[in-house]
N, C-alpha and C positions, 0 to 999 in steps of 0.2 A: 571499497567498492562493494555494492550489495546487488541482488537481482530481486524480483518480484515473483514470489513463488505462484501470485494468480495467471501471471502471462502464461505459465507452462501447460502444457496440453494435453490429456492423452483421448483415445477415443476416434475410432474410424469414422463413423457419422453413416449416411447416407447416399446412395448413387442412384442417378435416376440418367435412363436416355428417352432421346424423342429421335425424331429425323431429321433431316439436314434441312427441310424448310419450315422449321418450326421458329416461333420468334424467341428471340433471346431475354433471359429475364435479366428485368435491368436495377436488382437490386438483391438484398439479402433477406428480404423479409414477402416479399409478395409470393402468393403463392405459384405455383410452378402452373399450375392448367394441369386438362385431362390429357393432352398433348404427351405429356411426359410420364414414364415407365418406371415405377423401382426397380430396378437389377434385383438387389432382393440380398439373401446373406453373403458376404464371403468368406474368405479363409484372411484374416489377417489386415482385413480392411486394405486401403490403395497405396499406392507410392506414384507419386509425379516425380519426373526426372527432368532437370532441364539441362539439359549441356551447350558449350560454347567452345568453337576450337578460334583460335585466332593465331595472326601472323606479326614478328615483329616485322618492321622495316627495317634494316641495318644501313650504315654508311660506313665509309672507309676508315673515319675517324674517330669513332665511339664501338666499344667494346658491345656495350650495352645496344637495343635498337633505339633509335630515335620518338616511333610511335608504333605502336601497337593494333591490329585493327580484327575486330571481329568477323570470321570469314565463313564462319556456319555457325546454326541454332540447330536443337531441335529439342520437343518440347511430348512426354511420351506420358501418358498413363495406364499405370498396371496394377492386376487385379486378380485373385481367382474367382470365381462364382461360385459359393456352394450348391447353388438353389439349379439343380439338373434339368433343367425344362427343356422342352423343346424351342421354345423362344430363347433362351439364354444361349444357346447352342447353334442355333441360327444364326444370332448376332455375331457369335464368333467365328461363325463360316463366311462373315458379310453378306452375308442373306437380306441384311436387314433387320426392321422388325415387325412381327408381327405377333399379333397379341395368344392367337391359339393353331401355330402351323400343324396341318395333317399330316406333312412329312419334311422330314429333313432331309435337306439332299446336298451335297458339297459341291458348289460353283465357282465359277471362275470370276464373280462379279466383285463389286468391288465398292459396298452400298458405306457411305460414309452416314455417318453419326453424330448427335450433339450429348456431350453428358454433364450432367450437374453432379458436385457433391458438395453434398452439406454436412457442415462438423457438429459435432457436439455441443461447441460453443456458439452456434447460431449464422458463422460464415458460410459465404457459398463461393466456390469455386464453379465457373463457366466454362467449358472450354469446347469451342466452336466446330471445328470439323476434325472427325477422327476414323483414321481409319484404321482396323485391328490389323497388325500386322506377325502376332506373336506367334508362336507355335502352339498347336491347339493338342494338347495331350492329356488324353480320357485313362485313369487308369481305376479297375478296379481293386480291391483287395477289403481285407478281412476287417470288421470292426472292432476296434473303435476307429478306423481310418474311412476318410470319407471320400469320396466323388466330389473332384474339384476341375471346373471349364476354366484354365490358364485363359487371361489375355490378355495384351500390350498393346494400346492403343495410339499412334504418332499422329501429333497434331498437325494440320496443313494450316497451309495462310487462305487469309478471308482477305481479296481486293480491301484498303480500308480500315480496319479492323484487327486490333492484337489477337493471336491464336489463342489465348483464354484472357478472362476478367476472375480476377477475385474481387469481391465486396465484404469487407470487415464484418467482425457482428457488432453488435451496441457496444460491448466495450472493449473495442477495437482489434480484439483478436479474430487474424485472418487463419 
């Protein structure tokens, strides 16, 4: 048995957000519009998490369940921001976004989001409504350590519509 040392990947790529009524891009190679925002550096690029709890069925006669059934998703993406703006910071507060706020203020709102990432290798990852739900912890300290805006994103459902699209790149790595 062999592997293909080209399939293997490294490289964070790119994050971009818009708002929640922005249109969805519907491929891996069009450009994104002025619509959409780079996030900008991070610390270690993102991690997508998708978990699945399910349930067997059991009967009196088998040890084993009979069938199995998926009983939750949930589908998260996390990130730190290096880039300390007061828009990246907002975003984390669910402020939303905006392109140059005069002040940051901490609300109780609850503004969802669409974010794109795009890889190294030309794929893009979609993923439709997201609302940051992580812990937002600002620490400073001494350098070489930097200023990083934590945040964990959980994706909702879209009536219609899977909670993210991934589109391959040209050679086929997603």
């Amino acid at each position: 048995m062999s592997g293909n040392p080209d399939n293997v990947q490294a490289g964070p790529g790119w994050l971009f957000v818009a708002t929640i009524a922005t249109p969805d891009p519907t491929d891996a190679t069009t450009a994104l519009g002025t619509a959409w925002s780079a996030i900008g550096y991070t610390e270690d690029g993102n991690v997508t998490t998708i978990e699945q709890k399910s349930e067997g069925l059991p009967v009196a006669e088998e040890r084993m369940p009979v069938k199995t059934y998926i009983t939750e998703q949930s589908v998260r993406v996390k990130f730190s921001m290096a880039e300390i703006t007061a828009r990246n910071l907002l975003m984390a507060l669910n402020g939303g976004i905006v392109a140059d706020p005069a002040a940051v203020e901490f609300s109780t709102g609850e503004t969802r989001v669409k974010i794109v990432h795009e890889t190294v290798t030309g794929a893009r990852w979609l993923y439709r409504k997201c609302l940051q739900v992580g812990t937002v912890e600002l620490a400073s300290a001494k350098a070489p350590k930097k200023r990083l805006i934590p945040v964990e994103f959980a994706l909702e459902g879209v009536p219609g519509l899977p909670p993210f699209t991934a589109w391959p790149a040209a050679d086929g790595l997603i």
